[in-house]
MARLUM-677708 format. One record per atom (N, C-alpha, C): residue in three letters; z, x, y. Coordinates in steps of 0.2 Angstrom, whole numbers, plus 5000, padded with zeros to 4 digits. Last residue first. Layout:
BEGIN
ALAZXY;...
//
This chain:
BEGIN
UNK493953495016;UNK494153565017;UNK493653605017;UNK493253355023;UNK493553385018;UNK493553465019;UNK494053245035;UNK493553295033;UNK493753335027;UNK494453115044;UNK494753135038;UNK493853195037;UNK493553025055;UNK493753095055;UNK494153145050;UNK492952945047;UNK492152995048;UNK492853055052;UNK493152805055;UNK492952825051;UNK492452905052;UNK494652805064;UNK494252815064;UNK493752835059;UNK496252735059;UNK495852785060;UNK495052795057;UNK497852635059;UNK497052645058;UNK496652715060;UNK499452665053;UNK498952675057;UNK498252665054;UNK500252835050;UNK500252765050;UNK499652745054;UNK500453005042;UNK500252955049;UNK499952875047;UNK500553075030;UNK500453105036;UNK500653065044;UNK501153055015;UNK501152995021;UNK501153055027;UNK501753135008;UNK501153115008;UNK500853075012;UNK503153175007;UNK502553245006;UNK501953235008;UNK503953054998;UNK503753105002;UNK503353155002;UNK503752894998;UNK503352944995;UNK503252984998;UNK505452784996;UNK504952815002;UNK504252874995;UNK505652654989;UNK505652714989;UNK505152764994;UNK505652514983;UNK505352554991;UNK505652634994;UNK505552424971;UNK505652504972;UNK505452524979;UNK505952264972;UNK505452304970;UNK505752384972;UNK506452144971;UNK506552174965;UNK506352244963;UNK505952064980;UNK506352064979;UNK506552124975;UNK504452094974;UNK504652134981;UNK505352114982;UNK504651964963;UNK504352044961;UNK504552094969;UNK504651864971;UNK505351884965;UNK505251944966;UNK503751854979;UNK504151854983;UNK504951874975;UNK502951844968;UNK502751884972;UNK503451894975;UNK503051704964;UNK503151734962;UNK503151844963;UNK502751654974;UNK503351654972;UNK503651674968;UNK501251654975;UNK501951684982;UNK502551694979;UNK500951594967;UNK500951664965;UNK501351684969;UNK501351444967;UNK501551494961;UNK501651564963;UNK500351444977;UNK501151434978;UNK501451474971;UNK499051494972;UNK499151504977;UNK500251494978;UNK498251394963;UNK498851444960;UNK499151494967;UNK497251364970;UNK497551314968;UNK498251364965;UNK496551514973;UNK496851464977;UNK497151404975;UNK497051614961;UNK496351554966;UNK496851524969;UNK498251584947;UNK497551624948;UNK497251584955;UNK499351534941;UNK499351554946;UNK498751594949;UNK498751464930;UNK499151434936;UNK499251474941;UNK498451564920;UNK497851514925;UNK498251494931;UNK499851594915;UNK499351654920;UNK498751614925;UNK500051494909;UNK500651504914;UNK500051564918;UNK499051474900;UNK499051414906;UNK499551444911;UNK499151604893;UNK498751584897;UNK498751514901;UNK500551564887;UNK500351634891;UNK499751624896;UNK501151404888;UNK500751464885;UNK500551524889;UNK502951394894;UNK502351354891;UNK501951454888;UNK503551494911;UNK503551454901;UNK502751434902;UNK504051644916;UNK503651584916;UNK503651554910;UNK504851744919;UNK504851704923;UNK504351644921;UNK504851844907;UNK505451834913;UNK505651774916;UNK503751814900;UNK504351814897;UNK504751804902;UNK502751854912;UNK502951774909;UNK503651744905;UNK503051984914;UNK503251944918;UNK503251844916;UNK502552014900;UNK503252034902;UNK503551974909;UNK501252004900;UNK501751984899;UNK502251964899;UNK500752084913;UNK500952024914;UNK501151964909;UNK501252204907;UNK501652194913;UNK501552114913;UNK500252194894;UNK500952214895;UNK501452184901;UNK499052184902;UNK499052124898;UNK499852134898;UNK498952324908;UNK498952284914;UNK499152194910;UNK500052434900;UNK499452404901;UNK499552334907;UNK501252544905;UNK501152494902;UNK500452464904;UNK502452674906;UNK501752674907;UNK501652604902;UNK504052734912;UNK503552714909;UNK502852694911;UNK503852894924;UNK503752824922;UNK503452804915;UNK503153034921;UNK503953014918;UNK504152944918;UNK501753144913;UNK502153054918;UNK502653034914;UNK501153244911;UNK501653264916;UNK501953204918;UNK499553184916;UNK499853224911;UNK500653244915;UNK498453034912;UNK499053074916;UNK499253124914;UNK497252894919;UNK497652974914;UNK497953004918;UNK497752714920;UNK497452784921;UNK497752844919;UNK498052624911;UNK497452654910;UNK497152714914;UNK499452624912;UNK499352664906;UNK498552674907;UNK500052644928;UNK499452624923;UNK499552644918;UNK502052644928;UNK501352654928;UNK500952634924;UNK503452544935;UNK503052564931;UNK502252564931;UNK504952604942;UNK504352584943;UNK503752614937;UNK506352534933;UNK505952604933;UNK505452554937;UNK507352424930;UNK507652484936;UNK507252544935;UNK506452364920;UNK507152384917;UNK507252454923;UNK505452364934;UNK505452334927;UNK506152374924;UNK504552354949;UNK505252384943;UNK505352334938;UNK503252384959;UNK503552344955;UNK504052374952;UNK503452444974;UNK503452464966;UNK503652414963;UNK503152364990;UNK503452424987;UNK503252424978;UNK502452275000;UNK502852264995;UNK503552314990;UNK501452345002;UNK501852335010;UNK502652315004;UNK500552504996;UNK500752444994;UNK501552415000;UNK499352595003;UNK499852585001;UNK500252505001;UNK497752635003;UNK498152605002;UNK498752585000;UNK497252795011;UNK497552755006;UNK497852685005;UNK496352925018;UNK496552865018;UNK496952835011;UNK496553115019;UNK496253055019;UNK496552985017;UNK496353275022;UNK496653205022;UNK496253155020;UNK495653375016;UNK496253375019;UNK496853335019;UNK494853315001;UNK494953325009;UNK495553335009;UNK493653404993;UNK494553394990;UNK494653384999;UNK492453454989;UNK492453394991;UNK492953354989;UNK492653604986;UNK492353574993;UNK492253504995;UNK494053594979;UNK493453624980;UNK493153594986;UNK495853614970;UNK495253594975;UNK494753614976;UNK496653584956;UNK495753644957;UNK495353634961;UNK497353454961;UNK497253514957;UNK496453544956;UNK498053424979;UNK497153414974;UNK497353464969;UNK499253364985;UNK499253414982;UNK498653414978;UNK498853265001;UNK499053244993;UNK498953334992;UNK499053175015;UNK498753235012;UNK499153235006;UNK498653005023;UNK498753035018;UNK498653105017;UNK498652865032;UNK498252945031;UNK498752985024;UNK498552685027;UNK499152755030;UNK498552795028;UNK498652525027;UNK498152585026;UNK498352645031;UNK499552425016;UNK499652455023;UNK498952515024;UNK499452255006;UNK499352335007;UNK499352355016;UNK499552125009;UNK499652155002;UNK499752235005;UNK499352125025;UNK499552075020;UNK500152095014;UNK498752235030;UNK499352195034;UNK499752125029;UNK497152215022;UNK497852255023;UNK498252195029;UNK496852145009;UNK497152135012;UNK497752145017;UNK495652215002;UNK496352245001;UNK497052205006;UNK494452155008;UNK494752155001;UNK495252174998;UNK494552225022;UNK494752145022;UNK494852125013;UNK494352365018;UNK494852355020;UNK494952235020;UNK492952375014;UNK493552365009;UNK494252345013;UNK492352325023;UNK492352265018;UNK492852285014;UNK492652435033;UNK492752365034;UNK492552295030;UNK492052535024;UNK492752525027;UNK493052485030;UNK490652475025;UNK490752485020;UNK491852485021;UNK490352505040;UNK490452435038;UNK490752435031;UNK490752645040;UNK491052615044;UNK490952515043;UNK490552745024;UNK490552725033;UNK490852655033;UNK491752825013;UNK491352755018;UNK491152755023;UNK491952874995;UNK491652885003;UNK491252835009;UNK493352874986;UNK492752824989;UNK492652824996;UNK494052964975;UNK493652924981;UNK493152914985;UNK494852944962;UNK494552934964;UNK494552924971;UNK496153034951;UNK496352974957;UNK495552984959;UNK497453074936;UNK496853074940;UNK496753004947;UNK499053164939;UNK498553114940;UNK497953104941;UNK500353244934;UNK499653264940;UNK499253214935;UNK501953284939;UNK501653224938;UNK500853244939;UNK503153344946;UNK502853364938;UNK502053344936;UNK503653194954;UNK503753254955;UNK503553284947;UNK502853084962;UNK503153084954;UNK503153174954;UNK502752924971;UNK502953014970;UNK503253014964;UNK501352824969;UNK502352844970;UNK502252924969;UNK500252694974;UNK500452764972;UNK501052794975;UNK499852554965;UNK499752564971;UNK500152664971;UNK498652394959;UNK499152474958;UNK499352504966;UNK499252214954;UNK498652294955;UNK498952334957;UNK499152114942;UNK499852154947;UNK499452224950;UNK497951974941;UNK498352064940;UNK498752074943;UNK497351874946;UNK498151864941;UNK498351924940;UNK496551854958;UNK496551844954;UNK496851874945;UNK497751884969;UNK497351804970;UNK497051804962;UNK499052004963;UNK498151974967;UNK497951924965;UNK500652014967;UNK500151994961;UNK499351974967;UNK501652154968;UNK501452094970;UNK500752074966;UNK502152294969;UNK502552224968;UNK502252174971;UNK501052384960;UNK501252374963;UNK501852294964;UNK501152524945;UNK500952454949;UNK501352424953;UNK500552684951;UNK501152634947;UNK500852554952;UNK500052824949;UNK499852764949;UNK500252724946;UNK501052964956;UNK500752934949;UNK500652864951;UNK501053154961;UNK501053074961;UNK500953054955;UNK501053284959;UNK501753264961;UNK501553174964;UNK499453294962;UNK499853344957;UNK500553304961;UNK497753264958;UNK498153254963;UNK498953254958;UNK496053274954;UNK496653264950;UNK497253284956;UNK494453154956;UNK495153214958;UNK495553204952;UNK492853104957;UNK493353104954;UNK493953184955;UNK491852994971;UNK492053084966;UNK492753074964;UNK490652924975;UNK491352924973;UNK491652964968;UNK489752854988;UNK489752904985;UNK490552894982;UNK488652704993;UNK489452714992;UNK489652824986;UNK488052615001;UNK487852684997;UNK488452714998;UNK487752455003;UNK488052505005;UNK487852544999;UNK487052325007;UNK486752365006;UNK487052435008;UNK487952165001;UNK487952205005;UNK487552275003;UNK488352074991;UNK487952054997;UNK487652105001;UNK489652164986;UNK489152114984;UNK488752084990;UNK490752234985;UNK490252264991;UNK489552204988;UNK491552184977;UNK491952194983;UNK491052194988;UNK490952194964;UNK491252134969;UNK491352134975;UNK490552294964;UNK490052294963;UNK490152214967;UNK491952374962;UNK491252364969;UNK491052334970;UNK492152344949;UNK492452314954;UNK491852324962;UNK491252414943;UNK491252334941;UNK491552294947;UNK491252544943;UNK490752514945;UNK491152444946;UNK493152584949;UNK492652554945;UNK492052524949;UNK493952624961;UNK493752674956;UNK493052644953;UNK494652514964;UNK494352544967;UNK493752584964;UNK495952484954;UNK495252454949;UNK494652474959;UNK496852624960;UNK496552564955;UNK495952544954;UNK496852734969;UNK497252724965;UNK496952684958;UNK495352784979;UNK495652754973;UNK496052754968;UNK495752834996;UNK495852864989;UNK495952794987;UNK494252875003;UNK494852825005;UNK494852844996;UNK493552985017;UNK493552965012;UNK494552925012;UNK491952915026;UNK492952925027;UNK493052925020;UNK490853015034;UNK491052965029;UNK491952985027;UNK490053125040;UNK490253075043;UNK490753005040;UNK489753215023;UNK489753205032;UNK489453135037;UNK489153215013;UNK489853165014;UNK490153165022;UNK487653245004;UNK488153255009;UNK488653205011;UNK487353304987;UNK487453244990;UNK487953234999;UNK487353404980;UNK487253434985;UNK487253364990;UNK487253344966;UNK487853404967;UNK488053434977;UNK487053194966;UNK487053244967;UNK487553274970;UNK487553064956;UNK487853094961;UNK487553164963;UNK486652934947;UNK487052994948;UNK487053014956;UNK487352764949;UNK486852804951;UNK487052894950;UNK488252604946;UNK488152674947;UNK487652704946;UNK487652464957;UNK487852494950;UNK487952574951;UNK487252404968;UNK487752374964;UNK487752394955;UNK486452494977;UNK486252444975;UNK486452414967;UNK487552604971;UNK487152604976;UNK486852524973;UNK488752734972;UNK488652674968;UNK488352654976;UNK488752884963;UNK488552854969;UNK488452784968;UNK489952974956;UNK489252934955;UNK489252904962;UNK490953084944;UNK490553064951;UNK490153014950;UNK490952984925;UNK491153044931;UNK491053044937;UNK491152904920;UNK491152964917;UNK491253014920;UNK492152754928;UNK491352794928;UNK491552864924;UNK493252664922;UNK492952704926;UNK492452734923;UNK493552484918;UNK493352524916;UNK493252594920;UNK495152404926;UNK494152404923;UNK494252484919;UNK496352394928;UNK495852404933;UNK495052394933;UNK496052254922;UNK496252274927;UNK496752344927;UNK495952134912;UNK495352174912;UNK495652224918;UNK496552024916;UNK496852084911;UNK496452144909;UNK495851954926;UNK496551954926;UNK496752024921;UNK494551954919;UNK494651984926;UNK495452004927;UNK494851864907;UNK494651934906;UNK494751974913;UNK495251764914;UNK495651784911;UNK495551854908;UNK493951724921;UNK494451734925;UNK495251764919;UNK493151704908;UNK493051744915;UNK493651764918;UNK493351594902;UNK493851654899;UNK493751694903;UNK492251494905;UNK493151474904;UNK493351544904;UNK490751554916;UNK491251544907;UNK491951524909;UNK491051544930;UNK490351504925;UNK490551504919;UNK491851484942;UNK491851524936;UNK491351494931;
//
């Protein structure tokens, strides 16, 4: 870390910021999106979370020469809720619940096939997350609303805070019945529960590798404790799948 506060801004900075709108993230920034931009042969993987952001890719796909397309949806009886367990770099990251009323915005991120295999090893699936096929309810589908398409789902289940699974307050919503808290809030909260001393030494500890047993441990409370509720209606098929079959309608 080159500045002291880096990793503290990264921690509560989460999910980031999003893009204004579609974009093409290419040579590690956002680019416009043309209208007529092709998505044939490319997987589309839905971004609940900090996926969505230039800022994050920019991490994730760093070294790498990907052209990355990313359109913005709204998706109807879901909602972005945080996940039960904590990322190597101190966030509780997000992961997606049935919320019946509920319509959501949700981003995705169009891959070939190397590009699918960098996110999938930064999501750490069979780890943190499962990568399930997915058909979601699109509000005002159009020609770049898939059928299907991939997701991250969280192996841990929902985090719960006072017996609710709790949503992004940073992503938009209309129709959300979960509480909603910021990403600085939750990991508040979790220090009041579980940690002493300063807020920030308590969070530093557990960040990286050196903070590695704290976090399991604290991880292993939060899935304890966590909401596994199944999300009906959405889960098509388990499993890996080939890049480039999910098509859009």
């Amino acid at each position: 870390m080159t500045a002291p506060d880096d990793w503290l801004a990264r921690a509560l900075g989460y999910p980031y910021p999003a893009h204004g709108g579609d974009f093409l993230f290419r040579g590690g920034a956002a680019r416009p999106l043309a209208d007529d931009h092709a998505l044939d042969g490319l997987t589309p993987v839905i971004a609940v979370g900090s996926n969505r952001a230039p800022a994050q890719l920019a991490r994730k796909y760093a070294g790498m020469d990907v052209a990355v397309p990313v359109t913005r949806m709204r998706a109807r009886d879901v909602d972005v809720v945080h996940a039960a367990h904590v990322a190597g770099y101190g966030a509780v990251p997000a992961t997606l619940a049935a919320s019946p009323g509920t319509v959501v915005e949700l981003w995705i991120t169009w891959l070939d096939e190397p590009a699918l295999e960098r996110m999938d090893a930064t999501e750490a699936v069979g780890v943190n997350y499962d990568r399930v096929t997915v058909s979601l309810a699109w509000e005002n589908a159009g020609p770049r609303s898939p059928a299907r398409a991939l997701l991250y789902s969280a192996r841990r289940g929902l985090l719960r805070l006072d017996g609710a699974p709790v949503a992004l307050a940073a992503i938009p919503a209309a129709g959300r019945h979960f509480p909603a808290l910021s990403q600085e809030q939750v990991l508040r909260r979790l220090h009041a529960d579980r940690g002493d001393g300063r807020f920030e030494d308590w969070l530093g500890g557990i960040v990286g590798p050196p903070g590695q047993a704290g976090r399991n441990a604290l991880t292993a409370w939060l899935a304890n404790a966590a909401d596994r509720s199944p999300c009906p209606g959405i889960v098509v098929e388990h499993g890996p799948i080939s890049a480039g079959r999910p098509s859009p309608r």
